[in-house]
Backbone as ProteinMPNN parsed JSONL, in Angstrom:
{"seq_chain_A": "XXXXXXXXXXXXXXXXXXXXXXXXXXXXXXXXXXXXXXXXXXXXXXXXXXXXXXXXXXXXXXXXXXXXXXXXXXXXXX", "coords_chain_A": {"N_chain_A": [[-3.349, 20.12, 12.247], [-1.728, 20.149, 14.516], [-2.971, 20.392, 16.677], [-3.525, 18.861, 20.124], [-5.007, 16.803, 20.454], [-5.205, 15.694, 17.753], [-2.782, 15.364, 17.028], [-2.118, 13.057, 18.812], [-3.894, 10.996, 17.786], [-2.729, 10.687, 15.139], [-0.269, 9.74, 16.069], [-1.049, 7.435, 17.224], [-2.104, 5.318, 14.844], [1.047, 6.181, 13.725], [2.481, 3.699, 12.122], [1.075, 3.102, 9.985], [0.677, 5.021, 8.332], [2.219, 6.008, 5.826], [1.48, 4.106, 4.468], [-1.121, 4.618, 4.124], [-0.631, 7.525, 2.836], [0.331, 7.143, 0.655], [-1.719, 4.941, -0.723], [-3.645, 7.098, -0.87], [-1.638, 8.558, -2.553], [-1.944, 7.053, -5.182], [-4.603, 6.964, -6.074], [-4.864, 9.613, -6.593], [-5.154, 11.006, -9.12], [-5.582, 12.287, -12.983], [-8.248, 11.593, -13.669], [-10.008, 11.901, -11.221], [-9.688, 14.3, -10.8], [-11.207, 15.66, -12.661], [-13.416, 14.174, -12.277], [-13.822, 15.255, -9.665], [-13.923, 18.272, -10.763], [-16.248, 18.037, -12.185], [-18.032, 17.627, -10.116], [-18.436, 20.002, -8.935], [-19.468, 21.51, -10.823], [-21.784, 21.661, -10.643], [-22.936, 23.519, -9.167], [-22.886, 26.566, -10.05], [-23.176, 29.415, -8.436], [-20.497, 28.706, -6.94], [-18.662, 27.539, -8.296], [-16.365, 28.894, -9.717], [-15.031, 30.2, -8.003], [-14.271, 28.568, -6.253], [-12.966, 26.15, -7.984], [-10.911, 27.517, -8.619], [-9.421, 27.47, -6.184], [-9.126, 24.66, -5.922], [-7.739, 23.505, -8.014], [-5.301, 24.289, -7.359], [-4.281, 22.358, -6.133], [-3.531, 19.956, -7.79], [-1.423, 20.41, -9.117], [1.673, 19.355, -9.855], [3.834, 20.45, -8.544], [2.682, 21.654, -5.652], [1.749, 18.985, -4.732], [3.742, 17.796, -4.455], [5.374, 19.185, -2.617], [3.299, 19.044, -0.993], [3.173, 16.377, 0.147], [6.094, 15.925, 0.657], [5.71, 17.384, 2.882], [3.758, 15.78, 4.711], [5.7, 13.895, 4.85], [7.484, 14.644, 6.449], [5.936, 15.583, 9.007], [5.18, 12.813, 9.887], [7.606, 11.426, 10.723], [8.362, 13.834, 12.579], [6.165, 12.881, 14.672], [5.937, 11.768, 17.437]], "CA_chain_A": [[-2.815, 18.806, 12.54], [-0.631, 20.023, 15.638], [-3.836, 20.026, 18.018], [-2.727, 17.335, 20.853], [-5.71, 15.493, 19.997], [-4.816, 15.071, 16.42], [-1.234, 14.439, 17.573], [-2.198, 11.408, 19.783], [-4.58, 10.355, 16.848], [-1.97, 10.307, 14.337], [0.99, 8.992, 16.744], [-1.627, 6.065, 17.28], [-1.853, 5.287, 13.738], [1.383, 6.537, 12.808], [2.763, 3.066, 11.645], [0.079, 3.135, 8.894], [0.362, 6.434, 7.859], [3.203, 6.109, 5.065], [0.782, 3.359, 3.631], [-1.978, 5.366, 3.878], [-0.406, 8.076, 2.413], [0.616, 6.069, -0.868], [-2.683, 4.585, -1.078], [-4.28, 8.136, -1.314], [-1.426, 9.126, -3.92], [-2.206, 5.965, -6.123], [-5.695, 7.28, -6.5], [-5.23, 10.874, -7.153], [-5.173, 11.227, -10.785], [-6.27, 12.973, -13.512], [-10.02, 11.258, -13.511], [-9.937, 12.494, -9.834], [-9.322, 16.266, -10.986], [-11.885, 15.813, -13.276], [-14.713, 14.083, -11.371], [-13.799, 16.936, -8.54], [-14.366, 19.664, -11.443], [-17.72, 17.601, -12.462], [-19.008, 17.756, -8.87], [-18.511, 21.457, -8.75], [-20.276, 21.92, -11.431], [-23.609, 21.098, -9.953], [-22.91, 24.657, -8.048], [-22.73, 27.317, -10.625], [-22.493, 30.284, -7.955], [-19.444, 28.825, -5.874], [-18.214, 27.099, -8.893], [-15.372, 29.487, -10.418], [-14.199, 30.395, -6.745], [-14.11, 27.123, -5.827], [-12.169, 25.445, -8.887], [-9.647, 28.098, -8.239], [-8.456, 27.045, -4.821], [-9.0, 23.342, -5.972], [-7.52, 23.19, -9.015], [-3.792, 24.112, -7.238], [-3.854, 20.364, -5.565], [-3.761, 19.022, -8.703], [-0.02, 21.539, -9.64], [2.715, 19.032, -9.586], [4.833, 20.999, -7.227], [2.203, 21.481, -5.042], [1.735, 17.592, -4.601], [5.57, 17.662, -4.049], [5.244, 19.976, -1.313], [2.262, 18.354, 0.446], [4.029, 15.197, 0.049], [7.087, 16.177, 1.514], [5.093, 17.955, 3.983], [3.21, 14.678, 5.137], [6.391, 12.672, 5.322], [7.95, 15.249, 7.57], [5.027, 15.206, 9.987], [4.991, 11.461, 10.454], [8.931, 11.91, 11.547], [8.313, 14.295, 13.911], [5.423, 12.387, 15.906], [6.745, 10.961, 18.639]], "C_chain_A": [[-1.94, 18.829, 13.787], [-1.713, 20.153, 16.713], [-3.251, 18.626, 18.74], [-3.858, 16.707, 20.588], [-5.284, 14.653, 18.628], [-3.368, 14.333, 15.766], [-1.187, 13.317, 17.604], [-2.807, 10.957, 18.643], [-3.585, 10.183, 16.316], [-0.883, 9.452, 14.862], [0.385, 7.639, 16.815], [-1.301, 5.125, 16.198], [-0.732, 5.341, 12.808], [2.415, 5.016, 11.693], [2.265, 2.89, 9.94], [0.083, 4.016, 8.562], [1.217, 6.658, 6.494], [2.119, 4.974, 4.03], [-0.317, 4.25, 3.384], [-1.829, 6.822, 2.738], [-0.276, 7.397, 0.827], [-0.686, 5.538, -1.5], [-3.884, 6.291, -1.632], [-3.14, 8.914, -2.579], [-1.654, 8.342, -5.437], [-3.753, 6.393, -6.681], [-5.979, 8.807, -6.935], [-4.52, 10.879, -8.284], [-5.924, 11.695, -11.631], [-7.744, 12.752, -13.779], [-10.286, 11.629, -12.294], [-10.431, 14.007, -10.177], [-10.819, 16.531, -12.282], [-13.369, 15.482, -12.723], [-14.817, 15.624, -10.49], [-14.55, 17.998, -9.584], [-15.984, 19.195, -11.984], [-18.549, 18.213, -11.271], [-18.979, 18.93, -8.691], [-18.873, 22.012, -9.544], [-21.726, 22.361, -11.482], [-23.814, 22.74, -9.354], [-22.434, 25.633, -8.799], [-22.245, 29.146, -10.03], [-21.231, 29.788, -6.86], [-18.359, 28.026, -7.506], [-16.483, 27.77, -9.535], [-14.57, 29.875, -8.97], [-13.8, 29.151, -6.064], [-12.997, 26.12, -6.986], [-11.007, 26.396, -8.972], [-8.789, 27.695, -7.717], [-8.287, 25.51, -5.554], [-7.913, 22.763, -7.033], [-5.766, 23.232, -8.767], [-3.486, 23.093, -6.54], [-3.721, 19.571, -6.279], [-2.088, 19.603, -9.249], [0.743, 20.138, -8.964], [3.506, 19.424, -8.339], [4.047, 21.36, -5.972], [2.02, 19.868, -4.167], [3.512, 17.254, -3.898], [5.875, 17.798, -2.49], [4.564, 19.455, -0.222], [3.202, 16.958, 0.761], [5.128, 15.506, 1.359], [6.75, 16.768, 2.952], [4.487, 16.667, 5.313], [5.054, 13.898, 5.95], [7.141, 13.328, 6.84], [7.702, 15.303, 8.646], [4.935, 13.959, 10.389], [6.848, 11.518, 11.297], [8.253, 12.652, 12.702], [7.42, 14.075, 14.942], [6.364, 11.75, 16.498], [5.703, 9.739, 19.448]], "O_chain_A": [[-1.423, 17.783, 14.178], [-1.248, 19.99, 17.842], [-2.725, 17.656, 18.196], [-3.526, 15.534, 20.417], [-5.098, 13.446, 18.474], [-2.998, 13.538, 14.903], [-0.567, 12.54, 16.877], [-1.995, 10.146, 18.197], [-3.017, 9.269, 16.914], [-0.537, 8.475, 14.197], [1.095, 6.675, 16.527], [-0.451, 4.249, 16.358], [-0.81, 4.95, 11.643], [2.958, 5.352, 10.641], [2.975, 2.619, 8.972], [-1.084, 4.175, 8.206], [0.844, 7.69, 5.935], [2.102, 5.183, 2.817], [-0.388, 4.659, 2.225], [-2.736, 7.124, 1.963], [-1.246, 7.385, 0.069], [-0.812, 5.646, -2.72], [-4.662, 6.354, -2.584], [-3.605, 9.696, -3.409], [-1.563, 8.883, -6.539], [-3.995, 6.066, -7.843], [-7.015, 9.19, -7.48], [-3.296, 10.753, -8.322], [-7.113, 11.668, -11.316], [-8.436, 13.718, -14.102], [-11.51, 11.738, -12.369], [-11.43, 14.605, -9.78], [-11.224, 17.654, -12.583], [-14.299, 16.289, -12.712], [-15.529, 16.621, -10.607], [-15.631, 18.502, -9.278], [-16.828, 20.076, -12.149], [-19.46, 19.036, -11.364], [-19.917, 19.131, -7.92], [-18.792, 23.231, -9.395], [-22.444, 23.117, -12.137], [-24.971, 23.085, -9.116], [-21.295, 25.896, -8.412], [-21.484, 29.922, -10.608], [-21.027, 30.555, -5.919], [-17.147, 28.222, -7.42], [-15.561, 26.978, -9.729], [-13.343, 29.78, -9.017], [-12.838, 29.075, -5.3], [-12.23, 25.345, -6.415], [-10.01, 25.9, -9.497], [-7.661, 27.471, -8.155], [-7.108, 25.21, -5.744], [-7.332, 21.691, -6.86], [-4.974, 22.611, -9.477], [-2.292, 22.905, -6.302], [-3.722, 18.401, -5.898], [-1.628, 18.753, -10.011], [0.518, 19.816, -7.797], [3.713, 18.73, -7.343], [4.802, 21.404, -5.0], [2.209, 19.822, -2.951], [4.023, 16.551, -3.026], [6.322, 17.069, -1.604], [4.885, 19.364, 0.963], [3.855, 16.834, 1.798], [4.989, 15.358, 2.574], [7.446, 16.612, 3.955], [4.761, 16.71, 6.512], [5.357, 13.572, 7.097], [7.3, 12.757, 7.919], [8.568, 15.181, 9.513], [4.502, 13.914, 11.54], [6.962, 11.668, 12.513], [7.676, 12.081, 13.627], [7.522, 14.704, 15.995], [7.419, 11.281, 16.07], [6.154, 9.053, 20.365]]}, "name": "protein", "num_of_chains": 1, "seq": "XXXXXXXXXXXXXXXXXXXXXXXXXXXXXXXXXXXXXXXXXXXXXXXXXXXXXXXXXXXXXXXXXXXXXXXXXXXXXX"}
């Protein structure tokens, strides 16, 4: 996200980005975490390596973290 393209993209945008953000935490929920683990089902050899990594975006304190992570990044565009 610190490429200067993705910079200028986001600085464009960044008015909308605190909404945006909200609108993508309003929809992640536990039917989310569950579709996700459906669709990776379909894929029996990536399946158990794959619901590994995925399954820590769904950890409370993780979510915290990204969160806080996000809001921090919209601050520091300029």
């Amino acid at each position: 996200m610190d490429l200067p393209a993705m910079r200028l993209f986001f600085g464009y945008i960044k008015a909308d980005l605190p909404t945006i953000l909200a609108d993508f935490l309003a929809l992640y929920h536990e039917k989310f975490e569950i579709d996700i683990k459906y669709q990776l089902s379909y894929y029996p050899e990536h399946r158990n390596a794959y619901w590994n990594e995925v399954k820590q975006c769904f950890d409370p304190n993780y979510m915290n973290y990204v969160t806080a992570a996000v809001h921090n990044f919209i601050i520091r565009l300029s």
